[in-house]
Legacy VTK file of the C-alpha trace (Angstrom):
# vtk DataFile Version 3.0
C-alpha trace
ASCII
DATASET POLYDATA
POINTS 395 float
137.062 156.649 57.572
140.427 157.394 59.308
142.553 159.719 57.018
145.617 162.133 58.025
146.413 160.154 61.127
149.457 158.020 62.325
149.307 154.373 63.778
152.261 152.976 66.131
151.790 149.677 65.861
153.351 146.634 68.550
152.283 143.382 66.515
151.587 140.358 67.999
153.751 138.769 65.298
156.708 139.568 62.459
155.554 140.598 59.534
158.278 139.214 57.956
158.159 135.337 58.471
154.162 134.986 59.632
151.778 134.852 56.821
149.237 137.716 57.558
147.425 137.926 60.380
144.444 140.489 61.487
146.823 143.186 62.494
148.666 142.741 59.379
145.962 142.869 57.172
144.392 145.620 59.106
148.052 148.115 59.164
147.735 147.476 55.214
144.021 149.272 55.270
145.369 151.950 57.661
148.526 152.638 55.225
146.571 153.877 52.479
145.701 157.291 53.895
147.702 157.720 57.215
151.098 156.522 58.404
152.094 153.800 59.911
154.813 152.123 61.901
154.766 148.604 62.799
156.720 147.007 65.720
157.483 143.490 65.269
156.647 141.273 68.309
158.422 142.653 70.974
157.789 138.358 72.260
156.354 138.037 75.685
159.360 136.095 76.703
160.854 132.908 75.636
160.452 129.383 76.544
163.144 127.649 78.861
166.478 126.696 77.705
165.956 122.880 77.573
162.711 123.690 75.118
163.215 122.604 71.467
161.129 125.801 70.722
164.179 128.394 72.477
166.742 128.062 69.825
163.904 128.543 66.896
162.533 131.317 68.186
166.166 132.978 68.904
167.511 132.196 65.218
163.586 133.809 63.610
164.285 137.000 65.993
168.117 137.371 64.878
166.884 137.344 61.649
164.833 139.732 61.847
166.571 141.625 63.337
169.433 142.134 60.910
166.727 143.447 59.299
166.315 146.336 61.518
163.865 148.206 59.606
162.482 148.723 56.593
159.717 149.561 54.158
156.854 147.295 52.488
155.212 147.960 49.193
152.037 149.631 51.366
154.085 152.222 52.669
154.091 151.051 56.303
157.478 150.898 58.524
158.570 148.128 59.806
161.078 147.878 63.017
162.257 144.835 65.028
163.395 147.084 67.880
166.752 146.032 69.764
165.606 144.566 73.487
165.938 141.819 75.765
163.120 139.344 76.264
163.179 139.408 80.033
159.908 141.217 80.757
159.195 139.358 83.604
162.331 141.584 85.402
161.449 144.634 86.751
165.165 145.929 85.994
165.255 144.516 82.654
161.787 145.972 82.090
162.726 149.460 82.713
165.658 149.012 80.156
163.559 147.776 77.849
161.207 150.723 77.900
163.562 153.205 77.821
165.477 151.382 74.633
162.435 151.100 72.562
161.166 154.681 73.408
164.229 156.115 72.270
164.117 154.148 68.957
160.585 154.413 68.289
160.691 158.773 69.270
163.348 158.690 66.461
162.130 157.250 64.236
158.698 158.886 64.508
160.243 162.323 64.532
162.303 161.402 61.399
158.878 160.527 59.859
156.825 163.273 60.875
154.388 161.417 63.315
152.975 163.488 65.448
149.718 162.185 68.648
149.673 158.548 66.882
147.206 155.963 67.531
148.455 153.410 69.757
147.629 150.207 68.647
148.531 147.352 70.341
148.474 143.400 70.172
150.524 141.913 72.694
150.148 142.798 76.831
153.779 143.571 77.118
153.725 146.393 75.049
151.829 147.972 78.392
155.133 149.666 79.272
154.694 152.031 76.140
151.217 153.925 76.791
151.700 157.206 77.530
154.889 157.270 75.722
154.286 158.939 72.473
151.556 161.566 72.869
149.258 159.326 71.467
146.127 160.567 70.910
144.148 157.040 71.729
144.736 153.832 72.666
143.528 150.857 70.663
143.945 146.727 72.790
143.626 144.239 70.161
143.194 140.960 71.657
143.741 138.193 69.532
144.655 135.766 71.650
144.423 134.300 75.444
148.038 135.054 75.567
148.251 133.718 79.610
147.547 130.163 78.237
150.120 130.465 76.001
152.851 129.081 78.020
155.498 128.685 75.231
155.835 131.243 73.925
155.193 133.606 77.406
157.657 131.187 79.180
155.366 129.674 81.802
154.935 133.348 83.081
151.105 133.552 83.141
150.325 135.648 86.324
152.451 138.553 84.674
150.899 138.069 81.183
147.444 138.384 82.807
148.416 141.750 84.929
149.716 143.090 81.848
146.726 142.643 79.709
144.316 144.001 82.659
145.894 147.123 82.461
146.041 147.458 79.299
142.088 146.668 79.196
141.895 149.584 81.282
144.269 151.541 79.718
142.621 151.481 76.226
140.037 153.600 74.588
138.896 150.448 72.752
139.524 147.056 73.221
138.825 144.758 70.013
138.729 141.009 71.082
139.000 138.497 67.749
136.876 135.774 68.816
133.622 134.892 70.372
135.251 133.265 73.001
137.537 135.562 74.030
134.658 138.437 73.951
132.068 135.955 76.167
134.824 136.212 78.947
135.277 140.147 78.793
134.040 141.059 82.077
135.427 144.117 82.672
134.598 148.154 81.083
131.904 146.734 78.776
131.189 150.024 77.302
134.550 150.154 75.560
134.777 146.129 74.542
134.249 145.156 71.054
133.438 142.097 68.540
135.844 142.298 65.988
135.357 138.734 64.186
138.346 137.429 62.131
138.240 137.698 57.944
139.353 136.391 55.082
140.895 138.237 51.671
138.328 136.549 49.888
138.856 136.799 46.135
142.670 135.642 46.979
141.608 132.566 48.578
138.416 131.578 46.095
140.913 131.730 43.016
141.823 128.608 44.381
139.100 126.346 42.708
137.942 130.019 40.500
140.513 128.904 38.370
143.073 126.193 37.242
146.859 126.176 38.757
149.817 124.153 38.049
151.313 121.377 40.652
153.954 123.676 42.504
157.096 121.817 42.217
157.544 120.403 45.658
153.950 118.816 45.693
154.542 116.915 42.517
156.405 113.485 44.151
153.226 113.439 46.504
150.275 114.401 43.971
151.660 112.015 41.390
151.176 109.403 44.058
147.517 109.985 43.597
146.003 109.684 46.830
143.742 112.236 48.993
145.958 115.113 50.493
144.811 116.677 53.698
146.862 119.992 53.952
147.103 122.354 56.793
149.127 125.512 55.884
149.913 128.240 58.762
152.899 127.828 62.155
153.355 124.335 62.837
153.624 124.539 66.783
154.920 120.987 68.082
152.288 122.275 71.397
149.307 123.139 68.895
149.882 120.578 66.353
147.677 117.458 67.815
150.172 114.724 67.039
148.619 111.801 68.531
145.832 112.755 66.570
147.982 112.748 63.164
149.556 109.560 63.844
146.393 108.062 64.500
144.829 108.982 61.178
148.127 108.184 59.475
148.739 104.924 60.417
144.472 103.901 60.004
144.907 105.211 56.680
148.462 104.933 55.089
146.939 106.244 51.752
146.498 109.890 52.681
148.920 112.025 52.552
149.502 115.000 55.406
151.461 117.779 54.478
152.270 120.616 56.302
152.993 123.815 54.674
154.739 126.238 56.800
157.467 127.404 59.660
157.582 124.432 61.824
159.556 125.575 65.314
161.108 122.199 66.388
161.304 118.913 65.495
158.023 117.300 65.330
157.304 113.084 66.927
155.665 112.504 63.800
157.757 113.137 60.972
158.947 109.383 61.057
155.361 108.903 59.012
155.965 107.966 55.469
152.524 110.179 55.119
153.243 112.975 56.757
154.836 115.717 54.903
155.983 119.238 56.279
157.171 121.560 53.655
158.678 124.972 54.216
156.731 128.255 54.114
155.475 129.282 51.082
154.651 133.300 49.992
151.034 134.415 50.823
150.507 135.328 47.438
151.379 131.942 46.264
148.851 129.645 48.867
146.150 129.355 46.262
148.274 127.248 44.068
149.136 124.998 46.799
145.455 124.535 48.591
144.499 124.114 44.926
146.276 120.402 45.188
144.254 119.820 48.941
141.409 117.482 48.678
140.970 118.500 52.155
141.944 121.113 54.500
142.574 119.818 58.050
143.118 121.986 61.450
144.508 119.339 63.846
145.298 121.384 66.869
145.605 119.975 70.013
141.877 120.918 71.764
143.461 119.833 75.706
145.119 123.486 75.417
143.562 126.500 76.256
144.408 129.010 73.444
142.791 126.138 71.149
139.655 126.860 72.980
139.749 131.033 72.808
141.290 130.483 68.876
140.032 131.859 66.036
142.436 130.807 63.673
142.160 132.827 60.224
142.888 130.014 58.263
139.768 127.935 58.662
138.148 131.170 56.967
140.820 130.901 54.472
140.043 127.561 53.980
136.024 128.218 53.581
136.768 130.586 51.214
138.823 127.977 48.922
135.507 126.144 48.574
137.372 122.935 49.822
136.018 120.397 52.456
136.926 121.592 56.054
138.157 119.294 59.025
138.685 120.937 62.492
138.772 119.950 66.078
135.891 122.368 68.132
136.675 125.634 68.898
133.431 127.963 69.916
134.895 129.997 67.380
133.470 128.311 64.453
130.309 126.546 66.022
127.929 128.942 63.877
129.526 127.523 60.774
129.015 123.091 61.341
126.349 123.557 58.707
129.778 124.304 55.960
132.186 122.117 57.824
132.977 119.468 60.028
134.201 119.238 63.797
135.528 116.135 64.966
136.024 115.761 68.972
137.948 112.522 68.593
140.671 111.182 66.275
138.267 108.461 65.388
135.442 111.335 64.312
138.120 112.817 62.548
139.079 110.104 60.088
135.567 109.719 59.931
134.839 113.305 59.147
137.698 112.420 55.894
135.961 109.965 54.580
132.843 112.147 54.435
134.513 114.603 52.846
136.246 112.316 50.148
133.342 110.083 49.249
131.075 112.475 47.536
132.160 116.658 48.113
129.576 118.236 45.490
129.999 121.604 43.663
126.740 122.815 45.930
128.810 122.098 48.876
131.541 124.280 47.647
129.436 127.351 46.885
127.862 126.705 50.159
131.125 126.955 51.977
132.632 129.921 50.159
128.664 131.784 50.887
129.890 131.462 54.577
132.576 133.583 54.248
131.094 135.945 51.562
131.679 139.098 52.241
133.449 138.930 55.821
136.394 140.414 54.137
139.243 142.304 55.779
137.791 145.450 53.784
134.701 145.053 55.856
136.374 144.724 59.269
138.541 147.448 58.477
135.355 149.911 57.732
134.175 148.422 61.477
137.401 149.611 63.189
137.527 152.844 61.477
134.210 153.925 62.365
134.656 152.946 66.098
137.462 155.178 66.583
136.256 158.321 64.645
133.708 157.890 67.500
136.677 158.538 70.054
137.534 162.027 67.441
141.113 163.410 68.420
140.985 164.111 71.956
144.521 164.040 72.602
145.699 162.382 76.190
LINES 1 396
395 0 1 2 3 4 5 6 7 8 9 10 11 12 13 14 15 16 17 18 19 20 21 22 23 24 25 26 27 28 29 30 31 32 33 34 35 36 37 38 39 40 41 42 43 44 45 46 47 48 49 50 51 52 53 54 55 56 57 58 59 60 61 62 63 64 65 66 67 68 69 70 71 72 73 74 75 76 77 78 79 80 81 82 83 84 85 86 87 88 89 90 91 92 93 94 95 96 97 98 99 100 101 102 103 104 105 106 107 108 109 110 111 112 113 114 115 116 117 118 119 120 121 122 123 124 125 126 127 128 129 130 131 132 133 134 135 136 137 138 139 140 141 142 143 144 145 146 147 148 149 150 151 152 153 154 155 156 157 158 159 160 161 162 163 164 165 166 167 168 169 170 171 172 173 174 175 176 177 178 179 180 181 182 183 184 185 186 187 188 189 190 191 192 193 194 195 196 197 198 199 200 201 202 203 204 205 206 207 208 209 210 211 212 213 214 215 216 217 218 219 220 221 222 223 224 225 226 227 228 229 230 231 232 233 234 235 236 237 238 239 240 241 242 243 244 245 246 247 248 249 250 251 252 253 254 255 256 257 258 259 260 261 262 263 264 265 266 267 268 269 270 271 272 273 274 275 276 277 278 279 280 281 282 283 284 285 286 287 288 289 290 291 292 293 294 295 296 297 298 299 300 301 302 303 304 305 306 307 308 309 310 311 312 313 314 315 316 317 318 319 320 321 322 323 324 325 326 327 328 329 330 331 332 333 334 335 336 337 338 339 340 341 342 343 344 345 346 347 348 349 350 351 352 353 354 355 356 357 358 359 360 361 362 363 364 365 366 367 368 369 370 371 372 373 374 375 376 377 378 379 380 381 382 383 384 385 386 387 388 389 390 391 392 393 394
């Protein structure tokens, strides 16, 4: 078990507005015997000006960044360094690197870390190995972040340079998904399976126990018909909105809502059944999938990062003991015996209905079983164990 040490972490995400997400839960583990800094998504760029994602994403980074830094209850540090997001300039790149070095060398002197782990989750932190006599370097890959063309700007061929050198770079290189590992072609010896998890007793209190309506679901449980809910981003490029309209409009009964941060205006929230709600706190998601009857994933499968996904929340979801819609992702093929995976907006209404006419209490243990046990605890034993196999070698 890793004890003693210090982590530099570059998220792939904020930890203040994303609900947790492998590296979050993961920095949590680390915090409880070593020290850790975590660098909020330092972005990969940002989409063009004419995108109704830009001005979202430059209001969530302002606010975090009035934030600057600060402290959570686990003891890790939390920094939204001051950059630019043009990493696809060379100029701006070297300006970049030099800004963040200086803040980060600061602020690890002022906290006594000394030949950190380098752990990183996004391929534009490449710029900072070799920066802060870290001891070993740690590639998460959570993502095919190349496909991701919002939220890299349409700047692929750079996103994919970045991340092979970083695959080289690292001592280890964790990919999160089965997909994502399949396609690992290069230094074998270092590559690793690290499957997504689920906080497990959080989410089965969901049907372990009896909660109260939260306020803003009252209008649309009182109404009395099925509620698919989806709770996570709502992406207007993930979210598959033909598909939701579809569904909808065959079957004006249910009810769609959408808990979360929603980054533009979506095309279907003209539907008298389709709901999107603001984020709610982690800690308070039981109480809301408690009012689900079932829990939908309709991203869009024509992108790529659908196909490489491994989205947390369809563990989550297991793990509530609810009925589970999703469009395929190779991710979750070893689990169709616990849930269902429509190709088609037809199969998914269909899949619905299964789920409505006759979910049994079997079925729920059955689904929760699936997840048993595949708990961030575990996966955090997993990644400690495969770098006290590197020891301290120092670089």
């Amino acid at each position: 078990m890793i004890r003693g040490r210090s982590i530099i972490c570059f998220g792939g995400e904020d930890w203040w507005y994303h609900h947790p997400h492998a590296n979050n839960h993961l920095m949590k583990r680390f915090a409880r015997d070593n020290r850790v800094i975590f660098i909020n998504s330092i972005s990969m760029g940002l989409p063009g000006v004419g995108s109704p994602e830009f001005f979202p994403k430059i209001r969530r980074k302002l606010k975090s960044l009035a934030r600057f830094l600060g402290k959570t209850p686990e003891g890790i540090w939390v920094v939204t360094p001051v950059l630019t997001p043009f990493f696809s300039s060379p100029f701006w790149r070297r300006v970049n690197r030099l800004a963040l070095t200086v803040q980060i060398r600061v602020l690890a002197r002022f906290l006594g870390v000394r030949n950190p782990i380098l752990w990183i989750a996004i391929p534009t932190a490449r710029d900072w190995v070799g920066q802060f006599g870290e001891s070993a370097v740690i590639y998460n890959v959570t993502d095919k972040y190349d496909a991701n063309t919002v939220d890299n700007g349409d700047r692929g061929e750079l996103i994919r340079r970045l991340h092979g050198e970083l695959v080289a770079a690292a001592d280890l290189v964790f990919y999160h998904g089965r997909q994502l590992f399949a396609d690992a072609r290069d230094f074998p010896e270092k590559s690793r399976l690290l499957e997504q998890a689920v906080d497990f007793d959080h989410f089965a209190s969901t049907t372990d126990r009896t909660w109260a309506c939260p306020p803003e679901l009252r209008a649309i449980k009182a109404l009395g018909k099925p509620i698919l809910g989806y709770f996570g981003s709502i992406e207007r490029w993930l979210i598959d909105q033909p598909l939701v309209r579809r569904v909808a409009e065959a079957r004006p009964d249910w009810q769609f809502v959408f808990i979360g941060l929603k980054s533009a205006p979506m095309d279907i929230e003209d539907l008298p059944n389709v709901h999107f709600l603001k984020s709610v706190a982690y800690a308070d998601l039981p109480a809301w999938a408690a009012q689900f009857d079932v829990c939908v994933l309709p991203w869009d499968q024509r992108h790529e990062v659908v196909k490489y996904g491994s989205a947390t929340k369809v563990r989550e979801y297991l793990a509530t003991g609810k009925p589970v819609v999703i469009v395929p992702m190779p991710e979750f093929e070893p689990f169709r015996d616990v849930l269902s995976i429509a190709d088609s907006s037809d199969a998914f209404l269909a899949a619905v209905e299964r789920a409505l006419e006759g979910d049994t209490a079997e079925a729920m243990r059955e689904r929760q079983r699936a997840v048993f046990g595949k708990t961030w605890d575990a996966r955090f034993e997993e990644v400690s164990a495969w770098i006290d196999e590197l020891g301290n070698p120092g670089r």
